[in-house]
C-alpha positions, 0 to 999 in steps of 0.5 A: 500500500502506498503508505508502506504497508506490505501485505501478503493477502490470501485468496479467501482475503486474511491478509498479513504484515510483512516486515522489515520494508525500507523507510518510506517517503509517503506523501503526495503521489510518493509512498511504496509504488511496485512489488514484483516477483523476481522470475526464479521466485520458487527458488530464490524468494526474491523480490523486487520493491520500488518506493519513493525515499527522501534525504537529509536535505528532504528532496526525494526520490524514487528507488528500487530494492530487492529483498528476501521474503519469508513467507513463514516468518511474513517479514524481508531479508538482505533488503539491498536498494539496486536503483535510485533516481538521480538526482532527488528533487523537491515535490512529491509527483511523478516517479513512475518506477514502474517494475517489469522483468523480459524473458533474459531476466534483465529488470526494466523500471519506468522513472518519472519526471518529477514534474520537472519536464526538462530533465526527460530529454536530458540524459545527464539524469536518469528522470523522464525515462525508462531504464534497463538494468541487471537484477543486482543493479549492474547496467548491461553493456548492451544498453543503447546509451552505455558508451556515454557514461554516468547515469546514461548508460541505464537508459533504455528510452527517455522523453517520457513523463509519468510512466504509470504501466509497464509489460511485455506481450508474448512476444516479448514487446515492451509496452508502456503507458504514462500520464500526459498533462492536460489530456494526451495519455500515451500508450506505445511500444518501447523500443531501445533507444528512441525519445518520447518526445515529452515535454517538447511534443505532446497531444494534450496541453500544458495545466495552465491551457499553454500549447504544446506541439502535436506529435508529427511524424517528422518531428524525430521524436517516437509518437505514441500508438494510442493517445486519449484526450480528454485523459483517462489517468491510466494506471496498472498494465498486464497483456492478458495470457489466460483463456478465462477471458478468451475475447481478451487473450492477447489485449493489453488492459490497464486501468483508469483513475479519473476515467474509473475505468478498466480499458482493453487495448487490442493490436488486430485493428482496423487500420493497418497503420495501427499497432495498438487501438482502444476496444473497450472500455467498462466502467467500474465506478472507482478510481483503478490503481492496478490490474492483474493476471493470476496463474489460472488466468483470472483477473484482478483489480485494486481500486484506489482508496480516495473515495468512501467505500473504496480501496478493494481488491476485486477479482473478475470473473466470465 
């Protein structure tokens, strides 16, 4: 949970506390962010946390741990922070640190702007971005950016702004979604080395209602394959692998926080000049954090607690 809570929660809803979970920054959009298994979990009992943390100084930032878990005792081990953003910085918006493992085993993590625009085309930082590193933290050799030094060689992508879902499909296609400012929410494959264009090309608009430049195919910049204006808020991705939905096998889904939605993204559209399109969209009528795909192929969702009577985990069912 976002305050710092971790949570073992079994199918019939007991939940525990698991101890020895790092200090959190809790606050604004900060707190504790994803959990992921590490992809050898049966054998090792590692996991992955992504959390945001504060120096001496107060300015934070996003990081990522890995740990042991021990379910019998409910409490981490040889907790290790692997990342951290750079640098920290004032205000509690847009960390991202999103969580994905691809089938070579390397760990990708989204990195938020912080609200500060610039720094997603500068890769003297490593805000803005999406970074790929070994799961002790190690950059591979491989990275597009490696060459340049510093926190360059994390780089996988950059230009981005709040990167709030990260998956790959069964192909092992990197897609991710972040929130844009005033409408232009973006949906689009990742691919190495590519600018996203934020904050210099964008298809919604600066809060304050000032333009900025539509993605066009010229302007060097990777434009996104599914743009929403007026936004939907997406937060949590799985592409769906199970045959409980068959309809959906396939689909990327990912909630909506404004939009208090679960929207289904399907890759077979109409247009062949279209990688990814919006099918559907069903209303839920709370704002959805997070979606998730159980090994017999159900769906789970978490609403976010902001609204009376909110704050469930809820399983889909045909």
């Amino acid at each position: 949970q976002k305050g710092g809570a971790l949570l073992l929660t079994t199918q019939n809803g007991q939940q525990t506390a698991i101890t020895g979970v790092p200090a959190i920054a809790y606050g604004g959009q900060g707190g504790l962010g994803d959990v992921i298994l590490d992809p050898d979990f049966g054998e090792n009992r590692t996991i992955y946390l992504s959390f945001a943390e504060s120096d001496a100084t107060g300015e934070r930032g996003g990081a990522v741990a890995r740990a042991q878990l021990d379910l019998d005792a409910a409490a981490l081990s040889s907790v290790e922070v692997i990342w951290r953003q750079r640098p920290k910085a004032a205000g509690s918006g847009h960390y991202g640190h999103r969580l994905a493992f691809d089938a070579d085993g390397y760990l990708f993590i989204t990195s938020g702007e912080r609200q500060l625009m610039a720094p997603a085309q500068d890769r003297t930082n490593n805000l803005g971005a999406i970074v790929r590193i070994l799961p002790d933290g190690q950059i591979p050799s491989d990275n597009p950016f490696f060459d340049e030094g510093g926190v360059a060689a994390e780089i996988w992508s950059y230009g981005h702004r709040n990167p709030l879902g990260l998956a790959f499909d069964a192909n092992g296609v990197l897609w991710e979604h972040e929130m844009g400012p005033r409408g232009g929410d973006e949906f689009q494959r990742i691919e190495m080395g590519k600018n996203y264009g934020w904050p210099e090309a964008s298809d919604g608009r600066h809060y304050d209602l000032e333009n900025i430049p539509d993605h066009k195919d010229d302007d060097g910049f990777r434009a996104p394959d599914v743009s929403w204006v007026p936004s939907i808020s997406p937060a949590g991705l799985i592409i769906y692998t199970g045959a409980q939905f068959p309809d959906w096998t396939g689909s990327a889904l990912l909630g909506g926080l404004s939009s208090e939605s679960l929207i289904r993204i399907r890759f077979d559209c109409d247009r062949q000049d279209q990688a990814a399109c919006e099918a559907e969209r069903f209303r839920m009528g709370n704002r959805i954090r997070e979606i998730e795909q159980d090994r017999d192929g159900g769906i789970w969702i978490l609403e976010d607690r902001r609204a009376p009577n909110a704050g469930r985990l809820l399983k889909l069912r045909p």
